[in-house]
C-alpha positions, 0 to 999 in steps of 0.5 A: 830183408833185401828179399822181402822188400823185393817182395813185398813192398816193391811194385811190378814195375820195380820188380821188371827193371830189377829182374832185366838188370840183374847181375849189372854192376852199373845198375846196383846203386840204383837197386839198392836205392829202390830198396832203400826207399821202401825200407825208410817207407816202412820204417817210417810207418811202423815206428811211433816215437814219444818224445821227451827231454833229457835232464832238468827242466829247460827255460826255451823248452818251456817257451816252445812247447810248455808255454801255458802248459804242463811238463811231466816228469818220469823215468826210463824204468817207469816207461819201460815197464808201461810198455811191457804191461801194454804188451808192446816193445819199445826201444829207447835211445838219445838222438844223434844230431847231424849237420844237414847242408844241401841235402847232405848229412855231414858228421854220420860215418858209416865206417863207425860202428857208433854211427852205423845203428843211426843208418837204419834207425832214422827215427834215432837223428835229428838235425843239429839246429835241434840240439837244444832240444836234447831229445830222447826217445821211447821208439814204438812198434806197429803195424802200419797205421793207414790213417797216420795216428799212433799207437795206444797202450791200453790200461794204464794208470797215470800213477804207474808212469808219471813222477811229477807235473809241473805247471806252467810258471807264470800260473797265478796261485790260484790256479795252481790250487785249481789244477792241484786238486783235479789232479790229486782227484784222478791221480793222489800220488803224483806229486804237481805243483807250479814250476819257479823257473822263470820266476824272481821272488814276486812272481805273480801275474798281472790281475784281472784289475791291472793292479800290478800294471798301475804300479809298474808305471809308478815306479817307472815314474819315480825313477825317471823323475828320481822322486824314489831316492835312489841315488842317480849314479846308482841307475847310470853306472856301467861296468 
């Protein structure tokens, strides 16, 4: 790999230095970062990750990334055999959280060989303050894309890779039934329906006319004044 880095992806300037300080032991660190530069460049452009998170559903992945959105559902076997059918390879793997503190990875042991795959496959860590996220990753290969886009994986049906779709929870009913149907148009047998996350028993929205909102400021009303009967300790007492 050493070799083809020199190669290939070095530039003759690169080259020159190296061929002068060949053999010098006080210039290996800096050959060794020269490559290392050049392998983490074409790593970076070589490899296309998609992103999902692990488990069930997450109520701060719906406020950072669902809000107002959909959340799909799958599987690992169901990814892997899309990739397979779209003649392409993948790699999967949960992230590595690492702590980062002035420039310096703390909690990556290069002696551990738990640790050592994560060295040369970056796309695999992710800094600590991302834990939440409890990422996993479908790791993609390709060629270098000079416009810095993804990869595509060509004639795939949607009843092939997704299990569920899940609406954001705040929906109305009847926007529910409105998305429901367009997607039962294009794909029957995926399951989709409105999340109840965030959700208590009356778990509409406000509508168009500010009904719900007329009535909120009432029984804010009623129970300052406490003309809603309710006896006052009730609304004062501390655990």
């Amino acid at each position: 790999m050493d070799e083809w880095l020199y190669q290939r992806r070095c530039n003759e300037s690169e080259r020159k230095l190296m061929d002068l300080n060949k053999g010098l032991k006080a210039f290996a660190n800096h050959k060794a970062h020269i490559l290392m530069t050049h392998y983490f460049e074409f790593i970076r452009n070589t490899r296309y990750a998609w992103c999902w998170f692990l488990g069930s559903e997450s109520a701060a992945m719906w406020s950072v990334y669902g809000n107002q959105g959909v959340a799909i559902a799958t599987t690992i076997a169901r990814i892997r055999q899309i990739f397979a059918k779209g003649g392409r390879s993948a790699s999967f793997g949960q992230m590595f959280y690492v702590e980062v503190c002035q420039g310096q990875v703390i909690g990556l042991n290069p002696g551990e060989p738990e640790h050592q795959k994560f060295i040369l496959q970056p796309h695999f860590m992710k800094r600590k303050e991302y834990a939440s996220e409890r990422e996993v990753r479908f790791i993609g290969y390709g060629p270098e894309n000079r416009k810095k886009g993804g990869i595509v994986l060509n004639a795939i049906d949607p009843n092939d890779w997704i299990q569920q779709i899940k609406f954001w929870p705040k929906l109305t009913s009847s926007e529910e039934a409105a998305l429901s149907t367009a997607v039962k148009r294009a794909a029957p047998n995926i399951q989709c329906f409105k999340s109840d996350l965030l959700t208590g028993e009356n778990d509409s929205v406000f509508d168009e006319n500010g009904a719900e909102a007329a009535m909120a400021a009432t029984d804010e009303k009623s129970w300052a004044d406490n003309s809603d009967g309710i006896p006052s300790f009730l609304k004062q007492h501390e655990c």
